[in-house]
VOPAVO-438212 format. One record per residue (C-alpha): residue number from 1; residue in one letter; x, y, z. Coordinates in steps of 0.2 Angstrom, whole numbers, padded with zeros to 4 digits. Each point is the difference from the previous one (the first is absolute). Layout:
N
NODE  seq  type     c1     c2     c3
NODE  NUM     a      X      Y      Z
...
This chain:
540
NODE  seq  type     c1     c2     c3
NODE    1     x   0595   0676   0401
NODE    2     x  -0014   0000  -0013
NODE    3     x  -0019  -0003  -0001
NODE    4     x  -0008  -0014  -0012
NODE    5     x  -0019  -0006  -0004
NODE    6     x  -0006  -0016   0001
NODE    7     x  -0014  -0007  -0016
NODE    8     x  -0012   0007   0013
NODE    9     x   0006   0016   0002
NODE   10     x   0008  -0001   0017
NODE   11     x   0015   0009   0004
NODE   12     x   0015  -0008   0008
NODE   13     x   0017   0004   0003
NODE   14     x   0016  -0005  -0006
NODE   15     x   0017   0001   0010
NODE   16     x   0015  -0001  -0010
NODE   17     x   0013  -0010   0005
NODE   18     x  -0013  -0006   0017
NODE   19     x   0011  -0021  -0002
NODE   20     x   0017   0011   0007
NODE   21     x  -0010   0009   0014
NODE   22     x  -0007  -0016   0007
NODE   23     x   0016  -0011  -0001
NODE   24     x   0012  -0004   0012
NODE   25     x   0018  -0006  -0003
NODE   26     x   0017  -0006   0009
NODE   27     x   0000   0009   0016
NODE   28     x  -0014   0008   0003
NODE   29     x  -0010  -0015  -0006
NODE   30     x   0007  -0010   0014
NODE   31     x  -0001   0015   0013
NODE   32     x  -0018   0002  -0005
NODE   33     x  -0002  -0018   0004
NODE   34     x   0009   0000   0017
NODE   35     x  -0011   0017   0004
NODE   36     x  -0016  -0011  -0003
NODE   37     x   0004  -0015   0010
NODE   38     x   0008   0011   0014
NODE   39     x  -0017   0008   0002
NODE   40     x  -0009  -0016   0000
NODE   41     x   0011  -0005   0014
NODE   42     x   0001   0014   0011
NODE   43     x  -0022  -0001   0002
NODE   44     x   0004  -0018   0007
NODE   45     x   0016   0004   0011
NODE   46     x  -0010   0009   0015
NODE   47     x  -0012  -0018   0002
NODE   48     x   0015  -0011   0001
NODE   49     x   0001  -0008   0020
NODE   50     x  -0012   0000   0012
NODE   51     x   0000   0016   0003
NODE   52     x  -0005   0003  -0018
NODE   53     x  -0013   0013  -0006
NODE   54     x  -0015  -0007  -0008
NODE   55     x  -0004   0008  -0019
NODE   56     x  -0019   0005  -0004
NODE   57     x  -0005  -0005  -0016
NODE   58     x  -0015   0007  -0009
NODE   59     x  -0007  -0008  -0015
NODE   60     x  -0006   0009  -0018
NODE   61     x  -0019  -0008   0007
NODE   62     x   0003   0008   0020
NODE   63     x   0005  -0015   0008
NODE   64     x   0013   0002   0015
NODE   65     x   0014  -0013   0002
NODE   66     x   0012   0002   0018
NODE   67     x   0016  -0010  -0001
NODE   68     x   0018  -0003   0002
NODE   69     x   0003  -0014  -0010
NODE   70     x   0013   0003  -0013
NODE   71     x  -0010  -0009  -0015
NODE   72     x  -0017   0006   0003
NODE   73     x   0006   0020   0001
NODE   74     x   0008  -0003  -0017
NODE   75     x  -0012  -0009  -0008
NODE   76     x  -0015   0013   0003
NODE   77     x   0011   0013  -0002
NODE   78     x  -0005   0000  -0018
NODE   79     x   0020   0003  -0004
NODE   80     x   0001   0008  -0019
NODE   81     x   0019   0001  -0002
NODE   82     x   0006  -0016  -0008
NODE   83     x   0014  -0001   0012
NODE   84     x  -0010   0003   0014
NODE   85     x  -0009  -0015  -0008
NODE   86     x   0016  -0011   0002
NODE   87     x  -0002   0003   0019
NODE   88     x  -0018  -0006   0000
NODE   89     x   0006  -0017  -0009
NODE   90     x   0015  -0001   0012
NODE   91     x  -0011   0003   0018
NODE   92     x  -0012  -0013  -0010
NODE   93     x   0013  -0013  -0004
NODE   94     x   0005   0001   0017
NODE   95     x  -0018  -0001   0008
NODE   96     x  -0004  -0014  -0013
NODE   97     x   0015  -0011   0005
NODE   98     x   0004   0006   0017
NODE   99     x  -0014   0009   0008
NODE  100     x   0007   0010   0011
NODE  101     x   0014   0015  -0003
NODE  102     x  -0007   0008  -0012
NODE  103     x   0002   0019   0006
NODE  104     x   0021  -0006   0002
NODE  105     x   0001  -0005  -0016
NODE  106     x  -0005   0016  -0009
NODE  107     x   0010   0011   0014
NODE  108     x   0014  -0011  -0005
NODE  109     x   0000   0004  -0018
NODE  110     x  -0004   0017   0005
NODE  111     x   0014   0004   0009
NODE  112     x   0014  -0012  -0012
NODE  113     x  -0007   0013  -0016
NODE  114     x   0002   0015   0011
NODE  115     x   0018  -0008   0003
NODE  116     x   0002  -0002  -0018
NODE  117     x  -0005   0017  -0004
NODE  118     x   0014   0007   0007
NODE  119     x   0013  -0013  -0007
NODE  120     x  -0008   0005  -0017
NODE  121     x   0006   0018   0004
NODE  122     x   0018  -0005   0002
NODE  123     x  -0001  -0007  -0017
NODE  124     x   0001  -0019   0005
NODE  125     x  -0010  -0008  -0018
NODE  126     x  -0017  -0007   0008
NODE  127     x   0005  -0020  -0006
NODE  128     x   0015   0002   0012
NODE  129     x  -0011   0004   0013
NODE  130     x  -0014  -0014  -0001
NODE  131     x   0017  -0011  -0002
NODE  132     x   0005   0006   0016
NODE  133     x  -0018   0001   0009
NODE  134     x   0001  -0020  -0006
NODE  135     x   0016  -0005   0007
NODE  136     x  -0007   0009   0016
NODE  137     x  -0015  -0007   0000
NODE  138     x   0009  -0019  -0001
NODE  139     x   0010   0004   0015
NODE  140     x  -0016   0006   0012
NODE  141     x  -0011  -0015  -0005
NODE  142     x   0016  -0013   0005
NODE  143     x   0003   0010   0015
NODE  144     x  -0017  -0002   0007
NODE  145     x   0000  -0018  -0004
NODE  146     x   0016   0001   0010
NODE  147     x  -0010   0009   0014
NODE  148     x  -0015  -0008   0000
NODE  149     x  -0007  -0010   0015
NODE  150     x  -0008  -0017   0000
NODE  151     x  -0016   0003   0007
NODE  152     x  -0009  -0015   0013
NODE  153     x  -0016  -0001  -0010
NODE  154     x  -0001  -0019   0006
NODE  155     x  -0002  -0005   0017
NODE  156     x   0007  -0017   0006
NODE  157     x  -0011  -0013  -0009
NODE  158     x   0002   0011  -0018
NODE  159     x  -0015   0009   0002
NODE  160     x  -0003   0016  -0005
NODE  161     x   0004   0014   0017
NODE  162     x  -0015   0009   0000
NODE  163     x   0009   0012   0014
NODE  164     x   0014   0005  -0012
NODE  165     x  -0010   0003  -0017
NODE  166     x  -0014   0010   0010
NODE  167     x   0016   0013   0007
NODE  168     x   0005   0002  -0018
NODE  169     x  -0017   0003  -0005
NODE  170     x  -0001   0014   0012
NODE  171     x   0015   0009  -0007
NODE  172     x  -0008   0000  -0016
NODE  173     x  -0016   0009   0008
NODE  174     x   0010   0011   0009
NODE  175     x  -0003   0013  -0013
NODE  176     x  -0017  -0003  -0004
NODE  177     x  -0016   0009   0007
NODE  178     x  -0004  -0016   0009
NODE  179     x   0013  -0001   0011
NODE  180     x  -0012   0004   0016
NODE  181     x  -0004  -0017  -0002
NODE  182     x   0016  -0006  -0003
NODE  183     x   0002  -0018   0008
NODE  184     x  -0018  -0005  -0007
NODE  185     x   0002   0004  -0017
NODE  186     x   0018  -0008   0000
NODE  187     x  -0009  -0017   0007
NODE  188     x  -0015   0002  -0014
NODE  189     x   0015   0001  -0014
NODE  190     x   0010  -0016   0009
NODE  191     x  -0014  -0010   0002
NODE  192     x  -0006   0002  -0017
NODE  193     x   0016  -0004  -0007
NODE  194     x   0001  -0015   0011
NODE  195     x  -0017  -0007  -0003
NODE  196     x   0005  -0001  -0021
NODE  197     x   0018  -0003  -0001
NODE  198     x   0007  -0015  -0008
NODE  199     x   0013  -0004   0014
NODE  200     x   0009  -0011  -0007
NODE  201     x   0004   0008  -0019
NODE  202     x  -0001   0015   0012
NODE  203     x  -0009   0010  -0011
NODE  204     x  -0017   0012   0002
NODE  205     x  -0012   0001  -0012
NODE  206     x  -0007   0019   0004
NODE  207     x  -0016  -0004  -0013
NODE  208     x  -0008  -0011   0013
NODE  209     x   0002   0014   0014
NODE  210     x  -0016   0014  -0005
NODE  211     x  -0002   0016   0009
NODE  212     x  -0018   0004   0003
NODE  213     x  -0007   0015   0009
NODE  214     x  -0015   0010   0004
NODE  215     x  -0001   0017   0007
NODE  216     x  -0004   0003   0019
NODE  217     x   0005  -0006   0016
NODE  218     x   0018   0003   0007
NODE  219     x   0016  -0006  -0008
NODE  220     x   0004  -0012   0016
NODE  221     x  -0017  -0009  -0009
NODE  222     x   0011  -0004  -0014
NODE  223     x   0001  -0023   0000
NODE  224     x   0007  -0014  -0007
NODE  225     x  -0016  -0013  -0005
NODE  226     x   0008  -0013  -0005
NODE  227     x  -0012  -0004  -0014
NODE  228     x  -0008   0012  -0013
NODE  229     x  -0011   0015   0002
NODE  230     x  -0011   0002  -0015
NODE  231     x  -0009   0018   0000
NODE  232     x  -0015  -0008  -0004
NODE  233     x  -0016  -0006   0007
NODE  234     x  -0013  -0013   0001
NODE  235     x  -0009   0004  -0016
NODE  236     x  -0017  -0002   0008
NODE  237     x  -0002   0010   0017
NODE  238     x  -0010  -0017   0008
NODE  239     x   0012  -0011  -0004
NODE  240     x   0013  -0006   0016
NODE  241     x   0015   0013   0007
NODE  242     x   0008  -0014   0008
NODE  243     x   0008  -0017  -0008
NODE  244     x   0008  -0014   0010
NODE  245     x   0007  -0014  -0008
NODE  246     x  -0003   0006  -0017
NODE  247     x   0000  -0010  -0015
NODE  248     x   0003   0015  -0014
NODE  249     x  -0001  -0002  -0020
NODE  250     x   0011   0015  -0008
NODE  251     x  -0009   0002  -0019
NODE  252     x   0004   0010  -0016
NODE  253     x  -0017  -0003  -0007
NODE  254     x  -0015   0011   0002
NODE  255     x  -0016  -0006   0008
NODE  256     x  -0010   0004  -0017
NODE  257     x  -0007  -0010  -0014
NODE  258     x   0011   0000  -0015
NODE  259     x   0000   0014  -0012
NODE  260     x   0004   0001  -0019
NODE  261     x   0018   0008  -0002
NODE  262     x  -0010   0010  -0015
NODE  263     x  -0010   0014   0001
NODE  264     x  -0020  -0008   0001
NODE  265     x  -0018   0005   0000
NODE  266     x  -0013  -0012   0007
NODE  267     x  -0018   0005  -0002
NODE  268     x  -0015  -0008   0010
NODE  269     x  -0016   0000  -0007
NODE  270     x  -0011  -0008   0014
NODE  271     x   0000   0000   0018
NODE  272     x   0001  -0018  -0001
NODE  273     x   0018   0000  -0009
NODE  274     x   0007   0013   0013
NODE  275     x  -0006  -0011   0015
NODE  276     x   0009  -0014  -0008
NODE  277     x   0016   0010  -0003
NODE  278     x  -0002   0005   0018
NODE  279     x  -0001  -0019   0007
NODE  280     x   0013  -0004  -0012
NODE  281     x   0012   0014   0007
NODE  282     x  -0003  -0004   0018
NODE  283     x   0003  -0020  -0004
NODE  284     x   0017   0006  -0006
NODE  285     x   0002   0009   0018
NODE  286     x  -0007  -0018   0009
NODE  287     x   0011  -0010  -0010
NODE  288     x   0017   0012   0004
NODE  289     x  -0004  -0002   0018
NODE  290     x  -0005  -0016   0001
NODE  291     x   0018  -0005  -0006
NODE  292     x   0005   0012   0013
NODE  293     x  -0008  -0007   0014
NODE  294     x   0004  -0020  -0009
NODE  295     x   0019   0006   0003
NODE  296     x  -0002   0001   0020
NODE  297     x   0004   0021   0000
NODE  298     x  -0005   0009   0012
NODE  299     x   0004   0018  -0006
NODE  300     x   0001   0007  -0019
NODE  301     x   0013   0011  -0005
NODE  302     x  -0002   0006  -0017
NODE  303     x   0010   0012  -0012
NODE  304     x  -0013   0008  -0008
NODE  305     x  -0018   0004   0006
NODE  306     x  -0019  -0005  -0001
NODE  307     x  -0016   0007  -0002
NODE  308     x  -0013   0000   0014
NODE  309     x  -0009  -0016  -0004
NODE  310     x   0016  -0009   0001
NODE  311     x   0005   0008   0017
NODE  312     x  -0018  -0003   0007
NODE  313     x   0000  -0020  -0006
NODE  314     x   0021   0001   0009
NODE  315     x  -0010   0005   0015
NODE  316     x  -0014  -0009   0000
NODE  317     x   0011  -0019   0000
NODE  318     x   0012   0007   0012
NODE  319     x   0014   0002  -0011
NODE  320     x   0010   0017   0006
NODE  321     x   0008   0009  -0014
NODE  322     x   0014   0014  -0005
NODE  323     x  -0003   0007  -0016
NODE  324     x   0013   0013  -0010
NODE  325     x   0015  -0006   0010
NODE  326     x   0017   0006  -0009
NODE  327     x   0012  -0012  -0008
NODE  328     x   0014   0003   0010
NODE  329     x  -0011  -0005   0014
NODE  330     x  -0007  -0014  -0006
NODE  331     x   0019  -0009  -0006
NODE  332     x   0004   0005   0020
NODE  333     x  -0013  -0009   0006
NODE  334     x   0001  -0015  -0009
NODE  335     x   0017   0000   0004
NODE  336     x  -0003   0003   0020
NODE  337     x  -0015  -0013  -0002
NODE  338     x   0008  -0013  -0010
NODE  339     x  -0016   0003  -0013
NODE  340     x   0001  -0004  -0020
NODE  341     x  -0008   0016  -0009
NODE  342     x  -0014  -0008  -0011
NODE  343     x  -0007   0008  -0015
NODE  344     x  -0014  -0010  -0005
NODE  345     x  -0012  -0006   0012
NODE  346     x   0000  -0017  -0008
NODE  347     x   0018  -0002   0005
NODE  348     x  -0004   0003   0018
NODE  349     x   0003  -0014   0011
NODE  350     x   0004  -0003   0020
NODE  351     x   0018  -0003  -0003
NODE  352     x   0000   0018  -0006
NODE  353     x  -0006   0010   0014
NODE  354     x   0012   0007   0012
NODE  355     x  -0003   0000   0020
NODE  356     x   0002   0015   0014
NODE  357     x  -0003  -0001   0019
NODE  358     x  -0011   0018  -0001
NODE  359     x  -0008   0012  -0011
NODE  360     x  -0009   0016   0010
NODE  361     x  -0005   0016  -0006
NODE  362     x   0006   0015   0008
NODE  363     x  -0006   0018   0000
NODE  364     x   0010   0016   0004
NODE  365     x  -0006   0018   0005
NODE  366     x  -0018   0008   0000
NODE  367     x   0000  -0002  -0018
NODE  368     x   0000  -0019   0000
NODE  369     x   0012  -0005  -0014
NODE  370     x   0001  -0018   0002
NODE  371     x   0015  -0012  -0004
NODE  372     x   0000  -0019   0000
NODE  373     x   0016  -0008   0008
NODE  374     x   0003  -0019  -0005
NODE  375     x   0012  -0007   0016
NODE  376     x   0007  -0015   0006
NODE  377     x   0004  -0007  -0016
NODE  378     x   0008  -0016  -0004
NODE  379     x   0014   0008  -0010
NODE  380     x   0007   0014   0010
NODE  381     x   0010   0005  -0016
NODE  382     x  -0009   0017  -0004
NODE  383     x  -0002   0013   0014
NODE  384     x  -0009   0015   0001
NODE  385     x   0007   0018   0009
NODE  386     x  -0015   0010   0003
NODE  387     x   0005   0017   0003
NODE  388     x  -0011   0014   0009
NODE  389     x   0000   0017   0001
NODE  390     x  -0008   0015   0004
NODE  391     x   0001   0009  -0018
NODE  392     x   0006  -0008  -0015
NODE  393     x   0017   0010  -0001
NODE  394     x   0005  -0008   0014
NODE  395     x  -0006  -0020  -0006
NODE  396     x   0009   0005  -0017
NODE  397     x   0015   0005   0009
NODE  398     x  -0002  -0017   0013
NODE  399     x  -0001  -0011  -0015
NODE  400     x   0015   0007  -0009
NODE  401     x   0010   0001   0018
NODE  402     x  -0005  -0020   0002
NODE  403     x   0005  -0005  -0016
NODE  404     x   0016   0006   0004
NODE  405     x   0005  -0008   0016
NODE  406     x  -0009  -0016  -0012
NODE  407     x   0012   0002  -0011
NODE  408     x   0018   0004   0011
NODE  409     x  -0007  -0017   0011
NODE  410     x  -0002  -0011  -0015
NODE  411     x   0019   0006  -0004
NODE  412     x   0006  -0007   0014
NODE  413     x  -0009  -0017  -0002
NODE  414     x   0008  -0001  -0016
NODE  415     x   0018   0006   0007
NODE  416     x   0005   0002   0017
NODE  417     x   0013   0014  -0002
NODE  418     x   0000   0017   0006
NODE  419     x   0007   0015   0001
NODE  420     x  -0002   0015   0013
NODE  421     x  -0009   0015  -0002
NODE  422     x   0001   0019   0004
NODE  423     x   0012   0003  -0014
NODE  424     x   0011  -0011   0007
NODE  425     x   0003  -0012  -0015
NODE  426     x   0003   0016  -0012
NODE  427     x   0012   0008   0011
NODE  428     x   0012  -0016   0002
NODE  429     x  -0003  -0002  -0017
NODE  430     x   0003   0018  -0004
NODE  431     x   0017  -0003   0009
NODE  432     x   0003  -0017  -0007
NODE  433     x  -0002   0008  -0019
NODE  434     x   0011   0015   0008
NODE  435     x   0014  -0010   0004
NODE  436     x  -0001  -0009  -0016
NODE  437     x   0000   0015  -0012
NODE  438     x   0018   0004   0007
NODE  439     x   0007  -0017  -0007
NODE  440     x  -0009   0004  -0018
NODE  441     x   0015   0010  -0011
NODE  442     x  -0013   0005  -0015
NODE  443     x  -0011   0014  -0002
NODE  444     x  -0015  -0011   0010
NODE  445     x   0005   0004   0016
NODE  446     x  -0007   0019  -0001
NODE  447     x  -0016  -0011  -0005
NODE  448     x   0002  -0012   0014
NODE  449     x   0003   0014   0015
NODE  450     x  -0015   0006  -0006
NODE  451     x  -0011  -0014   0002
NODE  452     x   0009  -0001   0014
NODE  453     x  -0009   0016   0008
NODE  454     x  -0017  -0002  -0008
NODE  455     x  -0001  -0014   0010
NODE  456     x   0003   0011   0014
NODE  457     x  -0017   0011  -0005
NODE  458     x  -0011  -0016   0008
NODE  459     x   0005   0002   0018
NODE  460     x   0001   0019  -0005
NODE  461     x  -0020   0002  -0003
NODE  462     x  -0003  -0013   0015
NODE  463     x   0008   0013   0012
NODE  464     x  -0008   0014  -0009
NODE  465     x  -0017  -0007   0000
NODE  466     x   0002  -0005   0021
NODE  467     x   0006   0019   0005
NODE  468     x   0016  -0005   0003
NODE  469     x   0017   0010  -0009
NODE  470     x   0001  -0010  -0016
NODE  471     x   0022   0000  -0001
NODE  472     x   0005   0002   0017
NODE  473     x  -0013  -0018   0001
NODE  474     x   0009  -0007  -0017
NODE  475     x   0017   0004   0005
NODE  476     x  -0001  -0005   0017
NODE  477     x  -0008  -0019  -0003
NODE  478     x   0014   0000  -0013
NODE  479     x   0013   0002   0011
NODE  480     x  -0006  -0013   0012
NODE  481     x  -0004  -0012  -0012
NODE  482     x   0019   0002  -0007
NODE  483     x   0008   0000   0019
NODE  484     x  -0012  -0012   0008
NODE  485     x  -0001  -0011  -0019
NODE  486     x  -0016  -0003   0004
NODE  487     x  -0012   0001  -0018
NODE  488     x  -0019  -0001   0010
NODE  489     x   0004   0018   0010
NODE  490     x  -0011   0010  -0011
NODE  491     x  -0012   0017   0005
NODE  492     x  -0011   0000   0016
NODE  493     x  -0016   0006  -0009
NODE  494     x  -0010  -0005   0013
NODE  495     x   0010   0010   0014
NODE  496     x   0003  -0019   0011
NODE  497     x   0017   0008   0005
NODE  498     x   0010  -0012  -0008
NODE  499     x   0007  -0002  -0019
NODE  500     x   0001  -0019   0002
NODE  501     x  -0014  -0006  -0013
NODE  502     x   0002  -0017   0006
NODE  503     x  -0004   0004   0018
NODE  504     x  -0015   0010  -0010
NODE  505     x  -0004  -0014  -0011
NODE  506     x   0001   0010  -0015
NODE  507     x   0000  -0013  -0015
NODE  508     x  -0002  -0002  -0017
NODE  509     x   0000  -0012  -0013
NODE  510     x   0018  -0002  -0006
NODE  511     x  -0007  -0006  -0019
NODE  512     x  -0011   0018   0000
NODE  513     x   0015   0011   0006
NODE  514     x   0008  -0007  -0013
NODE  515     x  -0012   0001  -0014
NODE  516     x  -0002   0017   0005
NODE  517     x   0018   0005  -0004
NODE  518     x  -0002  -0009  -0018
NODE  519     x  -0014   0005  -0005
NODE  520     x   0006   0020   0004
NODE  521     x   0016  -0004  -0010
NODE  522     x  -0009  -0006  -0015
NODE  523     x  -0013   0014  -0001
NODE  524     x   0015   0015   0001
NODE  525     x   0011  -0010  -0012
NODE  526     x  -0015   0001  -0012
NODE  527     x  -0002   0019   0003
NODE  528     x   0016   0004  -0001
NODE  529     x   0002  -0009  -0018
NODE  530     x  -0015   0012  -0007
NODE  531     x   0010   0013  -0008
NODE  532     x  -0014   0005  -0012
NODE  533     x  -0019   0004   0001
NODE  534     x  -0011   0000  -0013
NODE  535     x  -0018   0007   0003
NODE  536     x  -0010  -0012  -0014
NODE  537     x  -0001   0008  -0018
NODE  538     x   0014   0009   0002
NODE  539     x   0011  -0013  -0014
NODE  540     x  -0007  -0004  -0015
């Protein structure tokens, strides 16, 4: 070590050989990785189930977040570690295409490294074992194909069974904070689903379902409107709460006279010139609304705002009008309306204007925060989940809980097959792969035993997190499922008396049980290729 200036005079120090000290090679390079992504996993193993502990997470600015959803812990967990990175990405990807099982996932990988780890002490080369963990992971997704159950989402005349999708929804929210009102968030989540799903492609499109929310009130206050809820009000407070009937213009264009797009400077050098600007400025304002009112609409919803003498000429011809509503909003409530959006007023005309049955303004609380609700509407395509809730940790954590169970129930009206949960589906797979590795004559089958028993660690944390003795559990559902052959005996988290997850209507998606297991795979054959880490500058 030696000490250097700078031009200015500062002093800095130099340490010799610093590139070898912060390198990792070989070995330790890849158990350094494993060390990282085990620790990652081991802060989201004790929330797994639904008996799972919640995280608190504290922001750098003070703010508090309460959960137990997989993605949202790792995502604020402001993760520094570049493979502690990989697991964010992984519980993402699964949120993004799955929505739900995102805290298995990352328990998965965790537990197929810390296999790993103590095949890479034997000696077994790290390629062997991702080959193995592969050829493993091949034989668990065809087996729970092979085990999965065609669910009746349909009754009779091909409809949808509201019935069946609303038990599933409620074993996705039997971990969440929501689950003291269980059955009425599970009918929220169905119905919203229902009231946008293309039943014929059978597909959802999630992007006309919005979550709004506003603090207060009880959870079990939490509805579906089957419209849109703008947090807005009437931008004059004279103007009409309530609408019925209601012929509505949705507009990107401001109510204001035109402006150069250049920087300008108008000077007026008698009280003459500024009276006519003035008359000239308000006949712009007549002229706007008179198209307005020429078009046959009844209420005004507009992107962008106006000034007061534009809100008091609104009022004054009976026009009701919403001013700085969002554009997310306003594309949903075209779409729910059957409305055109119309940038120029010019181009407006009565074929235009979209129709709804209601628009009222409500108010919540002593503090009086007003919302405007637009119901009834023609096109029932876009629906509205209006959460309450008396803090916003608890709506944050509503919202996140309810897009969830959205997510597993449009799954299902994509595919109807399922598989049980509990562990169940990992342990028959565990002894599928099991079985499998015996018949396997190369070097793989160490690899393949030992995704045989990370699979185990699932049901292992869901005994662990309900209280009960996590191997005697595990080794006694084993042996049933193995005498009895039965692959949906899993673990009694919920202490019902029986193992029987049908009887408990324990399900999940068969496509998100299986992405689950892929996705794990992928993510610990690319850790365990890293043999190398480079901290940047460290080659020139």
């Amino acid at each position: 070590m030696s000490l250097a200036f700078d031009e200015y005079g500062r002093p800095f120090i130099i340490v010799k050989e610093g590139e070898k000290k912060g390198r990792l090679q070989g070995l330790a390079a890849q158990k350094a990785n494993i060390l990282a992504a085990k620790a990652v996993c081991n802060i989201l193993r004790t929330s797994l189930g639904p008996k799972g502990m919640d995280k608190m997470l504290q922001s750098p600015d003070g703010d508090v977040t309460i959960t137990n959803d997989g993605a949202t812990i790792l995502e604020q967990m402001r993760v520094e570690n570049q493979i502690g990175k990989l697991l964010v990405e992984l519980s993402k990807s699964q949120d993004d295409e799955i929505g739900d099982g995102t805290t298995g996932v990352v328990v998965l990988a965790g537990a197929l490294l810390d296999k790993a780890e103590a095949l890479l002490d034997r000696g077994i080369h790290p390629m062997r074992i991702a080959e193995g963990y592969d050829r493993a992971c091949a034989i668990a997704v065809e087996h729970l194909a092979s085990i999965s159950d065609e669910f009746d989402n349909r009754t009779t005349d091909g409809a949808l069974n509201r019935e069946r999708l609303i038990e599933v929804a409620m074993t996705t929210l039997g971990s969440k904070i929501i689950n003291r009102a269980h059955r009425q968030m599970a009918e929220i989540c169905v119905d919203a689903v229902l009231a946008v799903a293309d039943h014929e492609r059978g597909d959802v499109n999630l992007d006309l379902i919005k979550m709004d929310s506003k603090v207060g009130g009880k959870l079990e206050d939490t509805r579906l409107v089957r419209g849109i809820v703008v947090d807005k009000d009437m931008s004059h407070p004279q103007m009409p709460k309530e609408l019925k009937d209601v012929k509505l213009c949705v507009l990107t264009c401001p109510f204001e006279p035109p402006k150069p797009k250049t920087k300008h400077k108008l000077e007026l050098e008698t009280v003459q010139a500024y009276e006519d600007m003035q008359a000239a400025e308000k006949q712009y304002f007549l002229d706007m609304i008179a198209k307005v009112k020429a078009s046959g609409a009844t209420l005004v919803i507009c992107q962008w705002g106006f000034d007061d003498e534009a809100n008091h000429l609104l009022m004054q011809n009976d026009l009701p009008a919403v001013r700085w509503v969002g554009g997310v909003e306003l594309e949903l409530i075209a779409i729910a309306c059957n409305a055109r959006i119309v940038p120029r007023f010019v181009e407006l005309t009565p074929e235009k204007l979209g129709t709804c049955g209601r628009v009222h303004e409500e108010s919540f609380g002593t503090t009086k925060d007003r919302m405007i609700i637009i119901e009834d509407c023609p096109n029932s395509k876009a629906v509205t989940v209006f959460v309450r809730g008396g803090n916003r940790m608890i709506i944050d954590e509503a919202i996140r809980s309810l897009h969830d169970a959205i997510c597993v129930v449009r799954n299902l009206v994509r595919t109807n097959k399922i598989v049980y949960g509990g562990g169940a589906a990992e342990l028959a797979c565990s002894l599928k792969v099991f079985e499998e590795s015996d018949k396997v004559g190369t070097i793989e089958q160490y690899a393949m035993r030992a995704f045989s028993e990370a699979l185990e660690m699932t049901p292992c944390a869901l005994a662990e997190n309900s209280g009960l003795n996590p191997i005697a559990e595990v080794a006694g559902v084993k042996a049933m499922q193995v005498k009895e052959g039965k692959p949906y005996l899993g673990i009694d988290c919920m202490s019902k008396g029986t193992r029987d997850m049908k009887e408990q209507k324990v399900f999940e998606t068969l496509i998100g049980k299986q992405q689950q297991m892929l996705l794990a795979t992928q993510v610990v054959r690319m850790i365990l290729k890293i043999d190398d880490v480079i901290a940047p500058g460290e080659v020139n």
